[in-house]
Backbone bond lengths (Angstrom), bond angles and torsions (degrees), N, CA, C in turn:
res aa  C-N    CA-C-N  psi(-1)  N-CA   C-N-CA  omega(-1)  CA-C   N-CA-C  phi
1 X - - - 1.442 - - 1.533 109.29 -
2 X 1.500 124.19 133.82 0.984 136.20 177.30 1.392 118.13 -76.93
3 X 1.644 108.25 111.18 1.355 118.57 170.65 1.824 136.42 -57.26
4 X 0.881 131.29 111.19 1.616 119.59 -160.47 2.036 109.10 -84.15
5 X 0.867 105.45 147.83 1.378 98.62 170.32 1.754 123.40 -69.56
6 X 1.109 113.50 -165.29 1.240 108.79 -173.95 1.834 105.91 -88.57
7 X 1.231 115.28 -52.99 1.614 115.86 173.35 1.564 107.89 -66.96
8 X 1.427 124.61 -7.39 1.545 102.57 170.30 1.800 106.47 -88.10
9 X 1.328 107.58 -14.11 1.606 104.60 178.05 1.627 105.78 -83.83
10 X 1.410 116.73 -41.39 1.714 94.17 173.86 1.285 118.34 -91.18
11 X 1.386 111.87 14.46 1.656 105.46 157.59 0.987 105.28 -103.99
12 X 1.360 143.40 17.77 1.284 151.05 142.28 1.166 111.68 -70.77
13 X 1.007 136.67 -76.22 1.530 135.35 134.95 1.471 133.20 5.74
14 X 0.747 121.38 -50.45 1.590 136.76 177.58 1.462 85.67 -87.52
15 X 1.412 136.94 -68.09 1.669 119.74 -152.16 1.395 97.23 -62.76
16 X 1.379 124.95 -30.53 1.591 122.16 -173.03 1.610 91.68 -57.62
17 X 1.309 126.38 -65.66 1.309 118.49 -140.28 1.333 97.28 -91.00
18 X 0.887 140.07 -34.16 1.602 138.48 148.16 1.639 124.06 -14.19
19 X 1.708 92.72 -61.96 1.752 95.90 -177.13 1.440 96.09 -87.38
20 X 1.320 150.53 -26.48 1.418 115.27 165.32 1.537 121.97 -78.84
21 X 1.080 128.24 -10.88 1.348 123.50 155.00 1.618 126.12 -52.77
22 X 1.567 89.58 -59.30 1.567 83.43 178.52 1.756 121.36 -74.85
23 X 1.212 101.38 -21.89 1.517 105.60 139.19 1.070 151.80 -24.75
24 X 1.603 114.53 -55.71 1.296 135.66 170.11 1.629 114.78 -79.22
25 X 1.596 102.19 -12.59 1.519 96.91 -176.31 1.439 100.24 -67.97
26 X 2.448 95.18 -57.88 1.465 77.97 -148.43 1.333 112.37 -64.64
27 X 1.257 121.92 -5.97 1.494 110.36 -158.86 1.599 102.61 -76.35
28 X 1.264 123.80 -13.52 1.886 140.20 172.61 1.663 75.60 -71.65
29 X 0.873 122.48 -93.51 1.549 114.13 -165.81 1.126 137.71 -12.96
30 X 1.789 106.64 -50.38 1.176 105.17 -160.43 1.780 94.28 -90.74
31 X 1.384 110.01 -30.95 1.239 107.01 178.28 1.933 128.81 -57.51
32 X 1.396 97.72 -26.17 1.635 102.89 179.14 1.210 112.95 -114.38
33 X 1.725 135.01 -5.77 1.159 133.74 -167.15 2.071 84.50 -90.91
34 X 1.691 90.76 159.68 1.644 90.49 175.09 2.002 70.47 -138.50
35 X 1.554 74.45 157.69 1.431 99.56 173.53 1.422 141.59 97.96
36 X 1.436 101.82 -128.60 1.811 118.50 146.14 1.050 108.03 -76.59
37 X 1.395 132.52 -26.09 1.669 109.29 -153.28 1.439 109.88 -113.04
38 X 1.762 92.43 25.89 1.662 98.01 151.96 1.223 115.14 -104.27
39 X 1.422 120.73 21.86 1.695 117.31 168.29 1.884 93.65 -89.05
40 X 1.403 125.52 -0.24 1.117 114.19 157.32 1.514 148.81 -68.13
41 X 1.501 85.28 -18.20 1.897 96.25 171.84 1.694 104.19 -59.25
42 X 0.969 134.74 -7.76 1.150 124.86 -171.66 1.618 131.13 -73.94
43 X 1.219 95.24 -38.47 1.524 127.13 167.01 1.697 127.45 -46.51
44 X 1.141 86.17 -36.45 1.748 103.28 -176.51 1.681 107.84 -109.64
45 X 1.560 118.18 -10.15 1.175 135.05 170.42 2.072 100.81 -68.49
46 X 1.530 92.49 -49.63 1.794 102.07 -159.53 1.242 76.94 -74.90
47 X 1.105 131.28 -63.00 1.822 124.39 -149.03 1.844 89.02 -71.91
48 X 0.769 133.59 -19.06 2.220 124.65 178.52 1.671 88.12 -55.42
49 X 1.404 110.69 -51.25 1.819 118.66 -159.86 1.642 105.97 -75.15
50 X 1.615 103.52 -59.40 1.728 100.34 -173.94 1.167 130.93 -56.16
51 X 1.253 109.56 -43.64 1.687 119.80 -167.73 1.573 88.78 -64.44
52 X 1.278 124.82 -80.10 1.496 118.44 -152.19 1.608 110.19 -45.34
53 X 0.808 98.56 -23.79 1.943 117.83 -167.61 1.875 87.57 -79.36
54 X 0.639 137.05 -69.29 1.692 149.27 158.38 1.438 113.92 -29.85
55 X 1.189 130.29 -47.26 1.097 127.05 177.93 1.581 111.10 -92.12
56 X 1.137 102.15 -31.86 2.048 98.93 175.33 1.813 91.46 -61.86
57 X 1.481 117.52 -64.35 1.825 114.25 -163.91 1.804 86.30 -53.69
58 X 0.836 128.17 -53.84 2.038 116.20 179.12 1.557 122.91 -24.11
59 X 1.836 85.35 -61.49 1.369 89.07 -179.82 1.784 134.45 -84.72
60 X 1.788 92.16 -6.93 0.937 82.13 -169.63 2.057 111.53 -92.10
61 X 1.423 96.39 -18.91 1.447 108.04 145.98 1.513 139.10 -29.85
62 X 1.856 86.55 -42.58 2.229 69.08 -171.20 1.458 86.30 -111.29
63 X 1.827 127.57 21.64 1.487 113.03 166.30 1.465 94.04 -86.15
64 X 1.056 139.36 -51.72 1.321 161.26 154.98 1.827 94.23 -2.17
65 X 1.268 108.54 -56.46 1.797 104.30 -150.10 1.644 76.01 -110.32
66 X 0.613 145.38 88.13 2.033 134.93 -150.71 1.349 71.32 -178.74
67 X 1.579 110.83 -90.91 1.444 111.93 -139.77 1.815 97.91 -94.00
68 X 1.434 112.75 -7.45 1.923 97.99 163.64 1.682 110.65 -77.40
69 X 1.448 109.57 -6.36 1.494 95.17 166.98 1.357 117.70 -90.50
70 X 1.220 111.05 -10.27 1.936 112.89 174.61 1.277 106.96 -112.77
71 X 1.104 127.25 32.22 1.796 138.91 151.96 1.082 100.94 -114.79
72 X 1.877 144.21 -23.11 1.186 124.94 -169.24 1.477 110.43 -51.25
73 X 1.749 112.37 134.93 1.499 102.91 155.71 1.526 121.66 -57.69
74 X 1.420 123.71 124.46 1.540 127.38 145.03 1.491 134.26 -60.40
């Protein structure tokens, strides 16, 4: 079984609590908005998906350049 590092478990963490938050919005949204301004659930739908997706490629970037600076040969 594959062991995870430490920033893939609290960005695990964060995407959990992330997508039920923004979750819970739209669904406040869609439930009390009348009208047009339920083409607003959408917003907090895209941002549940992007951000976490954005912040994992973030982090997994400067682990990436993290550990090629403590392999550089001296």
């Amino acid at each position: 079984m594959r062991k995870f590092a430490l920033w893939q478990k609290l960005w695990l963490l964060f995407a959990v609590i992330w997508g039920v938050l923004s979750a819970l919005q739209a669904i406040t949204i869609y439930a009390f908005a009348e009208g047009l301004e339920r083409d607003k659930v959408w917003r907090p739908l895209i941002l549940g998906v992007a951000v976490p997706v954005v912040v994992y490629l973030l982090a997994w970037g400067w682990n990436s350049l993290r550990k090629r600076k403590t392999q550089a040969p001296k």
